[in-house]
C-alpha positions in Angstrom: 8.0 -24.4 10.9 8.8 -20.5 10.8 11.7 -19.5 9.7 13.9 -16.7 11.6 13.4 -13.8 8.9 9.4 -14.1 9.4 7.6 -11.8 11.4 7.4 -13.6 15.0 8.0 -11.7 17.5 5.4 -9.4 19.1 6.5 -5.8 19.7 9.5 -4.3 18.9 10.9 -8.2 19.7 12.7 -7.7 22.9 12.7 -9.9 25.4 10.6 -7.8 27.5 8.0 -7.7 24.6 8.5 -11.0 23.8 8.6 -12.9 27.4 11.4 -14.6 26.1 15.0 -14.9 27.9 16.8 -12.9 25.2 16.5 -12.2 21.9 17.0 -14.7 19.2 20.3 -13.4 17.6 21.5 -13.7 21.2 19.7 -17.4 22.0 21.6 -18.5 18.7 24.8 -17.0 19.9 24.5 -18.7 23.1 23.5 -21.9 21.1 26.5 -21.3 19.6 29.0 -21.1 22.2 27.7 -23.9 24.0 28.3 -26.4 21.3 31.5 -25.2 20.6 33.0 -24.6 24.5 31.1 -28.7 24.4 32.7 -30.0 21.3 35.9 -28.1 20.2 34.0 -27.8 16.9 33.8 -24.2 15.5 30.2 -23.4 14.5 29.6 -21.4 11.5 25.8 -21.1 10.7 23.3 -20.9 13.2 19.4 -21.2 12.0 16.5 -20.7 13.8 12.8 -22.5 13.0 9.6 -21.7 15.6 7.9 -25.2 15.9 4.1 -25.1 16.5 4.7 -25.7 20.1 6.5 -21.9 19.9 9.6 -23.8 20.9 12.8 -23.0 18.7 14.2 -25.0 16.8 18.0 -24.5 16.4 20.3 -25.9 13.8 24.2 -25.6 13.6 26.3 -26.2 10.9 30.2 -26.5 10.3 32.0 -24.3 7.6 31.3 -27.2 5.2 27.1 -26.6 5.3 27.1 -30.0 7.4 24.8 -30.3 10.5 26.8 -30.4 13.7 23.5 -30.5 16.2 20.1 -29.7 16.9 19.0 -27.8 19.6 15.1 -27.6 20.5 15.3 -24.8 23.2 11.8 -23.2 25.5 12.8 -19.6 24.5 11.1 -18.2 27.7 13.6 -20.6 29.7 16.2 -21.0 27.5 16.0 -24.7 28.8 16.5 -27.1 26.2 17.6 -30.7 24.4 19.9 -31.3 21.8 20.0 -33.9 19.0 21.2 -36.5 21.9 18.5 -35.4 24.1 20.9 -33.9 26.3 19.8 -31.0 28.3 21.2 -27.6 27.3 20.7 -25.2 29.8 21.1 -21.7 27.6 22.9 -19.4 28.9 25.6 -21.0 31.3 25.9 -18.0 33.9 26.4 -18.3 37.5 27.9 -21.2 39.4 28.5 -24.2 37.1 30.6 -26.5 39.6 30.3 -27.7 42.8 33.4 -26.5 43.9 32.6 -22.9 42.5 30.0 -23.5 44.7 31.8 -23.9 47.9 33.8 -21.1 47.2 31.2 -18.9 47.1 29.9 -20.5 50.2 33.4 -20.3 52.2 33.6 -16.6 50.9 29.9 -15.7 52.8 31.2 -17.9 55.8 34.3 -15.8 55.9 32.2 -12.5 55.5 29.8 -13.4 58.2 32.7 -14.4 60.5 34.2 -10.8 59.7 31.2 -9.6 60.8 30.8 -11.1 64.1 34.0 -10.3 65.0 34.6 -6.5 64.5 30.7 -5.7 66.6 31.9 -8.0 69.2 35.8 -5.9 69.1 33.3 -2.7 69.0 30.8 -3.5 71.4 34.2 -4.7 73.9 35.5 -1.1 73.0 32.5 0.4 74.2 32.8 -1.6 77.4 35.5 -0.4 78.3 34.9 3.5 77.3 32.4 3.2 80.0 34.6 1.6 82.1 37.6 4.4 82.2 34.6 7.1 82.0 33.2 5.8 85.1 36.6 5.3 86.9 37.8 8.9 86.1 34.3 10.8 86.9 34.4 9.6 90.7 
C-alpha cells in the first residue's frame, strides 16, 4: 500500500495527467458524500492507500477515529465496492431514478412535438402567402 502523501501521481496529478476521473482530494470528497447522503453518518477523516492493482483504497472514519467503511474504487472509473461489496458508483451525476428518467424523456417528447408543430403552422403560412399572392396578381 501507498499512502496519499507519497508521490503517485504522474504529472502535475490532474486528471488529465493522471487518466483518472478526478483528482484524489475530490474522489475522497465524493467518497465522502456518498456514505454520508447513504448513511446519515457524518464522515470526518477520509484516507486514501494505492493497492498494487493501482486501485484506491478508501477508508472513512467517524469523529471518534472509528472506521465507518471501506471503499475500493477504479480511479479511472470511479466505479467501485464498499466494505459490503456494494457497488459505489463515484460521482452520482446525471439521472439517478427512473422517474428522473422519464421526465427528461417527456421533456424531449414535448420539445420534438413543439417542433413539428410550429414548421407545420409555418409551412401552412407559406401556403397560403402563395395563395393570396396568386389570387391578387391575376
Amino acid at each position: 500500500m501507498i499512502p496519499i502523501s507519497a508521490n503517485v501521481t504522474v504529472g502535475d496529478g490532474s486528471p488529465e495527467q493522471t487518466g483518472n476521473i478526478a483528482t484524489d482530494e475530490e474522489i475522497l470528497s465524493w467518497a465522502a458524500a456518498d456514505y454520508m447522503t447513504k448513511n446519515s453518518k457524518t464522515v470526518s477523516v477520509k484516507t486514501l492507500n494505492v493497492s498494487d492493482e493501482g486501485k484506491y483504497e478508501i477508508t472513512l472514519y467517524d469523529e471518534n477515529d472509528e472506521v465507518l467503511d471501506k471503499y475500493v474504487i477504479n480511479p479511472k472509473t470511479g466505479v467501485g465496492v464498499n466494505s459490503a461489496n456494494e457497488v459505489i458508483n463515484l460521482p452520482q451525476t446525471g439521472m439517478n431514478t427512473a422517474v428522473e428518467m422519464l421526465i427528461v424523456i417527456i421533456s424531449m417528447l414535448m420539445i420534438g412535438i413543439g417542433l413539428i408543430v410550429v414548421m407545420y403552422s409555418r409551412k401552412k403560412h407559406d401556403e397560403e402567402s402563395v395563395l393570396k399572392n396568386n389570387l391578387y396578381s391575376d
